[in-house]
N, C-alpha and C positions, 0 to 999 in steps of 0.2 A: 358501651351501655352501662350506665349507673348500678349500683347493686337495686335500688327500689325496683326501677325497670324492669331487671331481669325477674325480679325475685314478682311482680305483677305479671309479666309475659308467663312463667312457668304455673302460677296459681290457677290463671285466665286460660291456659290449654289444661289444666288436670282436671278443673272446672269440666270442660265443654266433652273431656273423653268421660267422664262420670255421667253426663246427660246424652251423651250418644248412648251408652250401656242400656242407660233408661228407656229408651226411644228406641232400641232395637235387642229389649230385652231374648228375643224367640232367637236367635242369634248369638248370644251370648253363653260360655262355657266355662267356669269356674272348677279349674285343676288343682288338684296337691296328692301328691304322693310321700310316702314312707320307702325309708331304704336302711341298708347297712350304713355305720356309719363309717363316713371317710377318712376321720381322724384316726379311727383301728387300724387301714388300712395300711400295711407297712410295703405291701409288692408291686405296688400301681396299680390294679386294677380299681376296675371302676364297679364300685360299690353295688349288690347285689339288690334288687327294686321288691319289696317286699307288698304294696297294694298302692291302687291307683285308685282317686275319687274322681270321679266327673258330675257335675252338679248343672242342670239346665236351671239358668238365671230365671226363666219366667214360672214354668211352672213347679221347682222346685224340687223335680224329680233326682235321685243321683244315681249315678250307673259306677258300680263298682267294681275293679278289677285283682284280685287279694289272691296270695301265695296257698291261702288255708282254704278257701273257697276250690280252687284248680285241682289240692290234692283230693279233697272229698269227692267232685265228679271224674276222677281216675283212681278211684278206691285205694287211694294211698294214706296208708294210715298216722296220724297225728307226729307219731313219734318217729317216722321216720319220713317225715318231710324234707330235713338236713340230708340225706344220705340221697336225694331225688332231688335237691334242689334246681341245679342247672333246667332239667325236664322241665319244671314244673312252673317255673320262672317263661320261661320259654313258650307254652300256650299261653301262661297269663298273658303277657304280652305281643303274643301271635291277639289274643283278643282286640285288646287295645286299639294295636293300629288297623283293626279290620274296625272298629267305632270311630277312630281316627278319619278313615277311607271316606265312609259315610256323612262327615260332616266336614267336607271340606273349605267350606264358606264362614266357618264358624269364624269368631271370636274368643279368645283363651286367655282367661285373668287368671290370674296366677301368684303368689308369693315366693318372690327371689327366686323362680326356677329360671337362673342366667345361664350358667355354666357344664364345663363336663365334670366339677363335682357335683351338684345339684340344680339338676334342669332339664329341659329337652334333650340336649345334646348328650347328657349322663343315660337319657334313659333309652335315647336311639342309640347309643354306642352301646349301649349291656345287650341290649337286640342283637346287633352285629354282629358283638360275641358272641354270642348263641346261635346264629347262623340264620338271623332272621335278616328282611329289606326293611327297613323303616322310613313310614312316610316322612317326607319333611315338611314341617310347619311353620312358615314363615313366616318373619318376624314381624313384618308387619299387622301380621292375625294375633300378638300375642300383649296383652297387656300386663303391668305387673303394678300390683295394687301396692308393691314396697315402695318403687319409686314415685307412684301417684301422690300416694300419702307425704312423702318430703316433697313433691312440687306442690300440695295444696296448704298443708301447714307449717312447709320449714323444716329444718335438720332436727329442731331443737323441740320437735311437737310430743313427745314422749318419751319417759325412760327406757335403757334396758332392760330385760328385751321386751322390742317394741311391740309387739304382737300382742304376748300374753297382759303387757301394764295396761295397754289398751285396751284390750275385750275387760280386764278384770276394773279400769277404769268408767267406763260403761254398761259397766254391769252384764254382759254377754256371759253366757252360761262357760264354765267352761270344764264342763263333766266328760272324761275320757281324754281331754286335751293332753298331752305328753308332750315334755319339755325335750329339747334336741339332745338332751343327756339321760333323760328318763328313754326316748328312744331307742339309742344306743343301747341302752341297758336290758330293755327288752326285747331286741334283736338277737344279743347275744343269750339272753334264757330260752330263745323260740316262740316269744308269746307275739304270734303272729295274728291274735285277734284284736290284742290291745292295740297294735298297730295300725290294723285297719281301724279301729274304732275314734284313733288319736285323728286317723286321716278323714276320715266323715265327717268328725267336730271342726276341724280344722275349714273344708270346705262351705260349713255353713256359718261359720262365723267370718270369714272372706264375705260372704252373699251380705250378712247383717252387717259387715264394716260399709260396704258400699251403699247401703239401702240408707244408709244416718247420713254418709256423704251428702250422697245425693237430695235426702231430706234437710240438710246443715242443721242434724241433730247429731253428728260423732263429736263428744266431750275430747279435748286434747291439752296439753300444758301450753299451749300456743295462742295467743289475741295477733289480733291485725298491727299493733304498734311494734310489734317482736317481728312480724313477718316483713315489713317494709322499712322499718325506721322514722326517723323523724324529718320528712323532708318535704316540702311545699305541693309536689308528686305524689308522695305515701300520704300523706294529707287528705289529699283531695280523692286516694283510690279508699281508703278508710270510710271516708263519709258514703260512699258508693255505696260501699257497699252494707251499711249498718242503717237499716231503714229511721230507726228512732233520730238520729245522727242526720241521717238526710231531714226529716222532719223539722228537726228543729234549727236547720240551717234555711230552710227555707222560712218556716215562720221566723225567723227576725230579719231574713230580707224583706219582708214583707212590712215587719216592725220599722228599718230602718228606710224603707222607698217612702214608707207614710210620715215617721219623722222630717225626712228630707222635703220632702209633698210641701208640709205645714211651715216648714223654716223660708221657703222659698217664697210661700206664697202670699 
């Protein structure tokens, strides 16, 4: 398969999972979470899960699961939230999977949560540690709006990091947003509201990344001659897809059936 091919086949399904979202918004579940960071980590464990957003696509609503919210309904006080953390980590996430339980049919967009440093798998094994069952979500119920975004505009569709160039390229708010080292940073001071705050922002600018998708209003460093190349194939998926482009290909067929018309006749 030619590179234009490929690179049309991958646009043409990132395409059609962004208008299924559309088309089955009540079903759709926009995830992100905050955690310890992993790069601190020097013992192997797997990084302690500090708040959980869950965001319903259609009506907007988010349900949130936070380390600082848990200790306040067990009268644990601020400052020694560190000294309880295992506990407290432990309902939070006893929540979770009971919201998990309840919507098994969902849909789950998500940003880069691939792995067991950061993802499903990181935040059902912290469970485990804890001595909880965590449901499994699979993979097929799980979308990931990192890798949508290089199948719909290319590797090459915005700078590092591509998250924050992007919202701040499109103008997306980005008040409370914390960078993956501002994170870190505030994990280790305990400011576990910043955290969740970073996490909320984060989940509604996920919602606004897909809603421009889907309207082909998201601003990127990427045109259709970067995404395909130059080839008689890119060519012809180029004019597809650019209505003005299609316009004006048909008005000069039309130019040139009627020259042809008059020469012939």
């Amino acid at each position: 398969m030619s590179r234009a091919s490929s690179r049309i086949k991958k646009r043409k399904k990132g395409k059609e999972i962004v208008s299924s979202i559309n088309e089955q918004q009540s079903n759709c579940l926009i995830i992100h979470y905050s955690c310890e960071s992993f790069y601190n980590i020097t013992d192997g464990r797997t990084p302690r899960v500090t708040s959980i957003a869950v965001k319903y696509f259609d009506t907007g609503q988010t349900k949130s699961f936070s380390i600082h919210k848990i200790a306040e309904t067990k009268n644990v006080a601020f400052n020694l939230i560190a000294d309880n953390y295992d506990e407290l980590e432990k309902v939070m996430l006893d929540e979770f999977y009971q919201f998990v339980d309840s919507h098994k049919r969902a849909k789950w967009i998500h940003l880069n949560m691939r792995d067991i440093n950061y993802g499903f798998e990181a935040i059902a094994h912290r469970y485990s540690v804890l001595g909880g069952i965590p449901i499994n979500i699979e993979d097929s119920a799980k979308i990931d709006i990192g890798k949508l975004l290089i199948d719909i505009y290319g590797n090459s569709y915005i700078g590092h990091p591509r998250i924050e160039t992007l919202c701040r390229k499109n103008n997306i708010t980005m008040i409370n947003f914390l960078t993956g080292a501002e994170e870190a940073e505030a994990f280790n001071n305990r400011e576990y509201v910043r955290l969740h705050q970073s996490t909320l922002r984060k989940v509604d600018n996920i919602h606004n990344i897909i809603t421009r998708i889907h309207e082909d209003d998201l601003k990127t460093n990427s045109n259709l001659l970067k995404l395909y190349g130059l080839t008689p194939q890119s060519l012809f998926q180029i004019i597809q897809e650019n209505w003005i482009l299609s316009l004006i290909v048909f008005l000069l067929g039309i130019i040139i059936s009627t020259l042809i018309g008059k020469l012939l006749s």
